[in-house]
MARLO-287448 format. One line per 2 residues: number of its first residue (from 1); for each residue x, y, z of C-alpha. Coordinates in pm, 1 decimal. Example, Ala and Ser with C-alpha at 12.3 -4.5 7.8 and 13.67 -1.06 7.14 Angstrom:
BEGIN
1> 1230.0:-450.0:780.0; 1367.0:-106.0:714.0
***
This chain:
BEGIN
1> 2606.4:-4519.8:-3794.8; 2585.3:-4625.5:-3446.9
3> 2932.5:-4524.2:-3404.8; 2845.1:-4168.7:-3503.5
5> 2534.6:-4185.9:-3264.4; 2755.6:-4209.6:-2951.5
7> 2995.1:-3996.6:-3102.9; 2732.4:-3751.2:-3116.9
9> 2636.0:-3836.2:-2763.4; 2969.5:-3777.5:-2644.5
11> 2976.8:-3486.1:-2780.7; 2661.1:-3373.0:-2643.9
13> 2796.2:-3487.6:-2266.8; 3065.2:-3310.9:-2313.4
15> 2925.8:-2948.6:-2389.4; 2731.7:-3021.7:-2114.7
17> 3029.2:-3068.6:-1867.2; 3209.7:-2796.9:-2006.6
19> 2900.7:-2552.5:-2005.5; 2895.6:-2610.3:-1604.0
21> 3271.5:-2596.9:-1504.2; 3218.4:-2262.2:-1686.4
23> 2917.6:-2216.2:-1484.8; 3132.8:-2313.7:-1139.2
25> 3347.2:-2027.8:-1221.8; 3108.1:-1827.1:-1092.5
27> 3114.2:-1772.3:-689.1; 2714.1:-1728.4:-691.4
29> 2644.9:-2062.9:-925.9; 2918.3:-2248.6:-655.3
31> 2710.8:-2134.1:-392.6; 2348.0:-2225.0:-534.6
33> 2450.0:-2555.4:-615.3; 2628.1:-2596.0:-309.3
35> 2282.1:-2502.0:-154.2; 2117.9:-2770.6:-301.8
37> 2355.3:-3046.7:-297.0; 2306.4:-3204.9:-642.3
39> 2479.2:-3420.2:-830.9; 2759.7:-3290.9:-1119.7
41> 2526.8:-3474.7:-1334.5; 2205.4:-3346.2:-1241.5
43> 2418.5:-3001.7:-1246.6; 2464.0:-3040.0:-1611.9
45> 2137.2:-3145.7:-1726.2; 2036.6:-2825.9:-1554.0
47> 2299.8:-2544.4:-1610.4; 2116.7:-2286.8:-1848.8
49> 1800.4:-2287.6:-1571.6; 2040.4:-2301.1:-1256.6
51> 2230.2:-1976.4:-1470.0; 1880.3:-1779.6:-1520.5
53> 1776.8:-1811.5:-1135.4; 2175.2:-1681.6:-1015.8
55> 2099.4:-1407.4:-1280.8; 1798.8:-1333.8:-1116.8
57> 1903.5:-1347.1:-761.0; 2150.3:-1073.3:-871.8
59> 1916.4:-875.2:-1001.6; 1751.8:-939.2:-652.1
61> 2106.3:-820.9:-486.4; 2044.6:-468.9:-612.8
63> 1663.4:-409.8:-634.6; 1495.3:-193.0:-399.1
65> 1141.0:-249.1:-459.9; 910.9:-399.2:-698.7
67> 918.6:-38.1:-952.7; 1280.7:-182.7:-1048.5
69> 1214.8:-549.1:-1098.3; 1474.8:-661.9:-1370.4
71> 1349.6:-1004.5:-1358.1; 1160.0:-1242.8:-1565.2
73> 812.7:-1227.6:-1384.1; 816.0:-925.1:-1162.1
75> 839.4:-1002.3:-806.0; 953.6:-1332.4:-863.0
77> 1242.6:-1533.7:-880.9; 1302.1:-1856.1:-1125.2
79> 1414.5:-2098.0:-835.6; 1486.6:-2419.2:-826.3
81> 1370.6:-2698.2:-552.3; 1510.3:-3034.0:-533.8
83> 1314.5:-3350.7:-511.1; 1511.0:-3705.2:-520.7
85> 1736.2:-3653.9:-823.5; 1502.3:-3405.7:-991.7
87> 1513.5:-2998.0:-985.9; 1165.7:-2865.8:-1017.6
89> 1180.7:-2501.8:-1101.2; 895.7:-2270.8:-1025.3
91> 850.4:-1853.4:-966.5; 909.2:-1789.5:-578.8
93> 792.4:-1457.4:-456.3; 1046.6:-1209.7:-333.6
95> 986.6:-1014.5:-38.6; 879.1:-717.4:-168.4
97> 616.7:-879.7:-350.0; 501.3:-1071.0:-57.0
99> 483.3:-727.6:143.7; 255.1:-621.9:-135.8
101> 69.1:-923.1:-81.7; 18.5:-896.6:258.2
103> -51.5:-515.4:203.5; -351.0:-634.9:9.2
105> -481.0:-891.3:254.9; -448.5:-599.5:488.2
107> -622.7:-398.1:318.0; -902.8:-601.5:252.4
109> -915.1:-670.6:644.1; -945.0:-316.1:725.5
111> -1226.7:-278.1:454.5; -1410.8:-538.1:611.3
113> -1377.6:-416.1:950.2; -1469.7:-50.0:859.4
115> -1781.9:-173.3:685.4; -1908.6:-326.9:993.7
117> -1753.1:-75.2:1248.5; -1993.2:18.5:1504.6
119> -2001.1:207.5:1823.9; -2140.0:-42.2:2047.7
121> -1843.6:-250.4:1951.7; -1593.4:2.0:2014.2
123> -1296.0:-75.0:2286.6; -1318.3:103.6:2531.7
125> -1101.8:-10.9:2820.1; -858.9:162.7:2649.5
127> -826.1:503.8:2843.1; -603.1:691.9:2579.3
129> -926.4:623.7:2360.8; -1145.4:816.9:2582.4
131> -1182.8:1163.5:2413.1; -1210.6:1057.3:2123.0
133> -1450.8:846.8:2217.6; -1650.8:1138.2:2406.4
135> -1606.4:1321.1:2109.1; -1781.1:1097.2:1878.6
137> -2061.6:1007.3:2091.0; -2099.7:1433.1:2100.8
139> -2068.1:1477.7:1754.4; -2334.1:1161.2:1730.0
141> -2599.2:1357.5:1933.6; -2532.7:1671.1:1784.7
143> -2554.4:1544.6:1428.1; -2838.0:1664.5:1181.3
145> -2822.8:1753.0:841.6; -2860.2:2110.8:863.8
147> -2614.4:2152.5:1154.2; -2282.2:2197.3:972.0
149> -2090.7:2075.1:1227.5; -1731.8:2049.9:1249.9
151> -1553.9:1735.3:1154.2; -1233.6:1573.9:1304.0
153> -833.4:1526.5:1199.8; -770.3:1272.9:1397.8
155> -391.7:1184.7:1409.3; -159.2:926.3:1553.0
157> 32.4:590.3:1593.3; 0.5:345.5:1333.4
159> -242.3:135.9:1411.4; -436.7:239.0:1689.5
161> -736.7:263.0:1517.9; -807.1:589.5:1412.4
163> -998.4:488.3:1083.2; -1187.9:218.5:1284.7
165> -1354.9:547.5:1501.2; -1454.8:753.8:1291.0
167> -1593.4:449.0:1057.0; -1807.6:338.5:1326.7
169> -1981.3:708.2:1371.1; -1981.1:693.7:1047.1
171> -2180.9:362.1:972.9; -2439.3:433.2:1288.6
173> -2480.3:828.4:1116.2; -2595.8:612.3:828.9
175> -2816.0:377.4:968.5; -2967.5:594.0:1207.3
177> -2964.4:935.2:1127.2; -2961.3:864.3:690.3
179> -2628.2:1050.7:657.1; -2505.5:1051.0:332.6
181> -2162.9:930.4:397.8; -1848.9:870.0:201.7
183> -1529.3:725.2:318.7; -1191.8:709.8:69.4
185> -812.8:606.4:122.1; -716.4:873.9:-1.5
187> -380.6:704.5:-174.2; -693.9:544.5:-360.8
189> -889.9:778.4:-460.6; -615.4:968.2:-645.3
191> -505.3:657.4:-821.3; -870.5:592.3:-924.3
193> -906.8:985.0:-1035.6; -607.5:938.1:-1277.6
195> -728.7:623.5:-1442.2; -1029.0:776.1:-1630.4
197> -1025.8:1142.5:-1643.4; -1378.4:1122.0:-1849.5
199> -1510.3:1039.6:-1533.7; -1300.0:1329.8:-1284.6
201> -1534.7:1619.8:-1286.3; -1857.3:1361.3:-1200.5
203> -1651.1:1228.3:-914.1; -1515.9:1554.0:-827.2
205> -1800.1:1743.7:-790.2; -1934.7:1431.8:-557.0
207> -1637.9:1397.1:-286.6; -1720.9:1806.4:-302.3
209> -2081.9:1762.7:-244.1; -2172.3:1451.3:-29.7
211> -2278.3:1531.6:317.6; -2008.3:1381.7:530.1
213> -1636.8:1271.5:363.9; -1382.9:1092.0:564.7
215> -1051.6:1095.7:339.7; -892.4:837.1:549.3
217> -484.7:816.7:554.8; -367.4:1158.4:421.7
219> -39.0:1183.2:398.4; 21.5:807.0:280.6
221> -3.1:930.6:-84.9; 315.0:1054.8:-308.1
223> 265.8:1422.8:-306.9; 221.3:1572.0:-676.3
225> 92.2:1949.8:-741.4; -213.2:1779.1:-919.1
227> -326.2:1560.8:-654.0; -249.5:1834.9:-370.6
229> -396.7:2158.5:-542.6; -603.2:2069.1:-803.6
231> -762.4:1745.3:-710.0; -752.4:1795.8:-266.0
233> -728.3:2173.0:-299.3; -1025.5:2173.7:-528.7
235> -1236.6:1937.2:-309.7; -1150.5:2102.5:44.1
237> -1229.5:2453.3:-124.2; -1572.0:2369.4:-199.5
239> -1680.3:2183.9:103.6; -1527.0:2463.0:348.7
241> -1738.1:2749.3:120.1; -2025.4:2494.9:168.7
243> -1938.0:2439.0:534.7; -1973.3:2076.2:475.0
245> -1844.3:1804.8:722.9; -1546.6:1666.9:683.5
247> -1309.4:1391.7:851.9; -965.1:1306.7:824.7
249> -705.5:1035.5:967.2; -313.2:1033.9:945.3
251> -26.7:950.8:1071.6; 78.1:1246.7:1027.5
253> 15.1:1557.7:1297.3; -104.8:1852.9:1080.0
255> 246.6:2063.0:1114.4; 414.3:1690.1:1001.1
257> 160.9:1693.9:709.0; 227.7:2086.3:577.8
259> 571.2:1990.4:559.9; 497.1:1652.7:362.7
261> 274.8:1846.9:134.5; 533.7:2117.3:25.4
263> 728.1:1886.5:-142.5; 673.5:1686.6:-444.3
265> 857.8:1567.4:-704.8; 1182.2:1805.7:-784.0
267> 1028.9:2123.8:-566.1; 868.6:2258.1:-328.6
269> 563.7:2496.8:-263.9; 533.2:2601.5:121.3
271> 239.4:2836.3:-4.7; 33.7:2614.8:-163.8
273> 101.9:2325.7:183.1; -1.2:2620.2:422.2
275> -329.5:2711.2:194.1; -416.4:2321.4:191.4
277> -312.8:2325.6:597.3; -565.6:2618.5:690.0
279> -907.5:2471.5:449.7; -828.8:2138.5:675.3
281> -805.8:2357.2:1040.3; -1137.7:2523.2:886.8
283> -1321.8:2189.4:856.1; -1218.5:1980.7:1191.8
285> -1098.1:1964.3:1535.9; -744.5:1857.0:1596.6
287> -742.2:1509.6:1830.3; -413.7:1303.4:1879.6
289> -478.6:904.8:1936.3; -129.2:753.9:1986.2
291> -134.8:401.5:2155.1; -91.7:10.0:2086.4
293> -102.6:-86.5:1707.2; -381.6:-325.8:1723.9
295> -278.3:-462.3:1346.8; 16.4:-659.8:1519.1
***
């Protein structure tokens, strides 16, 4: 009996050795174990695991973005660490899943900061800043509900601050004056619009409606005929018949963004850009804000 134990054994040893000189064939295995310097033993004990993570770093080889993750956990690879004679896998982020990340944390940032914008705290040693800033204080003295006034596309570098401006005339029109006042990323607010379409005509008939709108990155969203004619079309229709104000930022000047809104997915529709092109020229004045991206 005991002889068949360590028969057994042997045998067990030995599909274990052969399973990983089969693995060494492989010029990406060589390499990750290479990497970590283990042991042939501790290769063994580990082969199936150490072949999931080389079959995931190959998917990794060919993916360009986290829409065509092949792997196990998306945005993630199964990778091993060593730690005295012991490998300790775990999921390691790739790198488009930590831009994502820091995309979010980003994000979040900027919604902080454009809650508690404010003029007073506006830079203003910056001199490219300074009609805009003129602007703004204007528009700020001008401002009462009845006067229809004009808003701005304000366009530019990345970065420099655009949505921070017009959020902090924004947040003192509020406080001050009572403005109703409603700011959207407008990437956003179409992905929000799609997810419950019992709910599209309330919010539609809002973004058309509310005193002041700031649709904040236009141009940042992937153009479809829905969200350009019937969803921004739609919205910019009603508040240029009602002469209501409206702002806009992008990084996009407003002949960049008619092209970028002719084509979407397969075709494209010049007409229908040019129609969205002259309901934004109705509602705003045209400012350009390039200078230092103040996210680096």
């Amino acid at each position: 009996m005991e002889k068949m134990h360590m028969t057994l054994n042997a045998k067990i040893t030995q599909e274990l050795k052969n399973n990983y000189e089969h693995g060494l064939t492989d010029k990406d295995f060589q390499k990750l174990v290479t990497s970590l310097k283990i042991s042939n033993e501790l290769g063994q004990k580990n082969t199936s695991k150490l072949e999931d993570t080389v079959a995931e770093l190959k998917n990794c080889r060919k993916c360009q973005g986290l829409f065509m993750c092949a792997n196990k956990v998306t945005g993630h690879v199964y990778y091993p660490e060593k730690e005295e004679e012991r490998l300790n896998f775990s999921y390691v982020a790739c790198k488009y899943q930590k831009e994502m990340e820091q995309a979010k944390s980003n994000k979040q940032k900027d919604l902080n900061d454009i809650a508690n914008a404010r003029m007073k705290d506006i830079d203003i040693t910056d001199k490219k800043r300074v009609p805009i800033i003129k602007w703004l204080k204007n528009f700020y003295d001008q401002y009462e509900p009845i006067n229809n006034l004009k808003g701005l596309y304000l366009h530019g570098s990345f970065g420099s601050g655009k949505t921070y401006l017009i959020a902090a005339l924004l947040n003192e029109l509020a406080l001050k004056k009572h403005a109703q006042v409603e700011i959207v990323y407008f990437p956003e607010l179409l992905r929000n619009l799609k997810e419950d379409f019992t709910t599209l005509e309330d919010k539609l008939y809002y973004y058309e409606t509310v005193d002041i709108l700031f649709i904040d990155d236009i141009g940042a969203e992937n153009v479809t005929s829905w969200g350009r004619d019937e969803i921004l079309g739609t919205i910019l229709q009603s508040r240029m018949n009602n002469k209501l104000t409206t702002f806009f930022t992008s990084n996009f000047t407003i002949a960049e963004l008619e092209k970028h809104l002719a084509i979407t997915k397969g075709s494209e529709d010049v007409v229908k850009a040019r129609r969205i092109i002259e309901r934004i020229k109705q509602l705003t004045e045209d400012l350009e804000l390039v200078s230092v991206n103040r996210r680096s």
